[in-house]
C-alpha distance (Angstrom), angle and dihedral (degrees) to the residues before:
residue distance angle dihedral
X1 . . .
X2 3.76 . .
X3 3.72 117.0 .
X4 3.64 138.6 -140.5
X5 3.39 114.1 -159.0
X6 3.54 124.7 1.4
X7 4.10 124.9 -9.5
X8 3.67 93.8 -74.7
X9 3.86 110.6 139.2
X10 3.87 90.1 168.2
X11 3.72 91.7 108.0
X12 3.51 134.0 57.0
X13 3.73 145.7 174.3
X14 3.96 125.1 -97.4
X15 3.89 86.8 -128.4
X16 4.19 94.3 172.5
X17 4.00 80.2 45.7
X18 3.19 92.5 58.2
X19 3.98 108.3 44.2
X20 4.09 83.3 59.0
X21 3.77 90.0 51.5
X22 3.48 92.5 55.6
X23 3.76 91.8 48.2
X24 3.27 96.9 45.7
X25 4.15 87.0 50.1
X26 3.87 91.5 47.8
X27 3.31 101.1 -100.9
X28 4.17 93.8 131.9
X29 3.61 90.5 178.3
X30 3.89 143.3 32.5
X31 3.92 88.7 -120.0
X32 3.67 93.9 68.2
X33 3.41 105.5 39.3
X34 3.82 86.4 50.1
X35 4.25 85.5 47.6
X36 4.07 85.7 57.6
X37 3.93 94.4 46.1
X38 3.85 93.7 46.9
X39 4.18 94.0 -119.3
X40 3.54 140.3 104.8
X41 4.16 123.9 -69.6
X42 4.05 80.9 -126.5
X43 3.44 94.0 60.9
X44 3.61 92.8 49.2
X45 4.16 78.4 51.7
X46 3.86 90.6 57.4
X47 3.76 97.6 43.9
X48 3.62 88.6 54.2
X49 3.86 97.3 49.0
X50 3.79 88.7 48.2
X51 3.84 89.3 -113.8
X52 3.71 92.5 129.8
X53 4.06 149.3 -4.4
X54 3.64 123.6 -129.1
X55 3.71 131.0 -114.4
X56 3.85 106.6 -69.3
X57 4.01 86.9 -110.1
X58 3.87 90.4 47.0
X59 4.00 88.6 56.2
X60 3.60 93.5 46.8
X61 4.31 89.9 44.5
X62 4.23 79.4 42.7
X63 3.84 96.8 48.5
X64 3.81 96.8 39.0
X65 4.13 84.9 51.7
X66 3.69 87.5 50.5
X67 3.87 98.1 38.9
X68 3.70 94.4 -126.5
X69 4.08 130.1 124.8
X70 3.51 109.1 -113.7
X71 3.87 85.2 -117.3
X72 3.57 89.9 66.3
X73 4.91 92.1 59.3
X74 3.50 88.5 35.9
X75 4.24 126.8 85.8
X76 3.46 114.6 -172.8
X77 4.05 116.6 -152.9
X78 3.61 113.4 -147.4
X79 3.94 101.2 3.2
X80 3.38 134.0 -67.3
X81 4.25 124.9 -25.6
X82 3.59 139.2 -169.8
X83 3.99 86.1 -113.5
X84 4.24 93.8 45.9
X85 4.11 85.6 49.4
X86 3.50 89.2 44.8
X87 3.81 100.3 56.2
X88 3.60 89.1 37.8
X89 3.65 89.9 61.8
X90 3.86 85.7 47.3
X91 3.82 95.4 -115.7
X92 3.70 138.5 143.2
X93 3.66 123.6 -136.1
X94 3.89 87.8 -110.0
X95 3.89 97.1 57.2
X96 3.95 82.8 51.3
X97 3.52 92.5 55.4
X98 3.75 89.5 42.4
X99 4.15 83.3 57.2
X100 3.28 93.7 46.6
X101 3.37 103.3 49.8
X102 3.83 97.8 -121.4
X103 3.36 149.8 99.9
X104 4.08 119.2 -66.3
X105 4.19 82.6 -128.6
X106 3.84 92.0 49.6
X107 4.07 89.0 51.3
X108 3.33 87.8 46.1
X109 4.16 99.5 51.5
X110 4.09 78.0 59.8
X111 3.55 113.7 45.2
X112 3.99 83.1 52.3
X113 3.60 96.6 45.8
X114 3.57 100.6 -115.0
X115 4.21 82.1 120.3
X116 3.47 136.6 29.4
X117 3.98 129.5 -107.9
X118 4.15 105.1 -90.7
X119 3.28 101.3 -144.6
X120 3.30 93.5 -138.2
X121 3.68 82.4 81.8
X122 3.60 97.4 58.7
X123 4.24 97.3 91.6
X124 3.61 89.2 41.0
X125 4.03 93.0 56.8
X126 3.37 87.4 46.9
X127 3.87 97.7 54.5
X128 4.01 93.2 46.0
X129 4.01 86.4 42.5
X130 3.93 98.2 46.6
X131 4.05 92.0 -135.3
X132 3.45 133.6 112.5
X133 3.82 114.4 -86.0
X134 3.86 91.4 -121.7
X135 3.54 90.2 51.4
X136 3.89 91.0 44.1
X137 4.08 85.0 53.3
X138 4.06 94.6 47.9
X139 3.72 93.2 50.4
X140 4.02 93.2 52.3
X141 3.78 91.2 36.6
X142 4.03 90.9 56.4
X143 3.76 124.0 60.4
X144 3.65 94.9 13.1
X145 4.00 112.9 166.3
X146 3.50 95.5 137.7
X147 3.62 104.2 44.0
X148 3.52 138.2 65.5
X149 4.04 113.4 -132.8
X150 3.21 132.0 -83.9
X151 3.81 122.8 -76.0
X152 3.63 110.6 -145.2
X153 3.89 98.7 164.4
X154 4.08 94.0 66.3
X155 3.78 130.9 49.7
């Protein structure tokens, strides 16, 4: 499955999902839904056989096209991580960083799990996420494979 942004495979795309959305939309075949998006028929092809997700800004452009949420083409194994919430908000790990203050490497080291959650970073997740910071904590707390806890003694 090819990855954007960090080694996390614990989302995927609703590829069946979306070959009826883009039926239902019109789009009667991968070539022109791919000519509206600005990509590649095949990697319409991919997206539909769950090979692959697009580019956080490519789902948003994709699920705005097919007036869907996000939510709705993505499956998330395990519950909820930093990387699913991230490319449901239709960010890149750079305009995380850029949120956070920090270094696209030193997002990176913690949406993989190399690094624990500061939790100095809790209130600022929950601003770019929209959801209350308790909620933003229970979701990363629960169904964590791909992260390591939560520090709460450094910020």
């Amino acid at each position: 499955m090819q990855d954007y942004g960090g080694g996390d495979l614990s989302i995927r795309l609703r590829g069946a999902l979306l070959r009826r959305l883009r039926i239902r939309c019109g789009f009667h075949t991968q070539g022109s839904l791919a000519a509206v998006l600005g990509c590649a028929r095949s990697t319409v092809a991919t997206w539909e056989a769950s090979a692959s997700i697009p580019r956080p800004d490519m789902l948003a452009k994709l699920c705005t096209l097919l007036g869907v949420p996000v939510s709705e083409l993505i499956e998330e194994r395990g519950g909820p991580s930093l990387r699913s919430l991230r490319t449901a908000a239709g960010l890149r790990q750079v305009d995380m960083a850029g949120y956070l203050k920090i270094t696209p490497s030193a997002y990176c080291d913690v949406e993989t799990g190399r690094q624990a959650i500061p939790a100095r970073w809790f209130p600022v997740l929950s601003s770019v996420f929209g959801r209350p910071e308790l909620d933003v904590r229970a979701m990363l707390n629960t169904g964590r494979r791909d992260l390591a806890p939560v520090d709460t003694q450094t910020g």
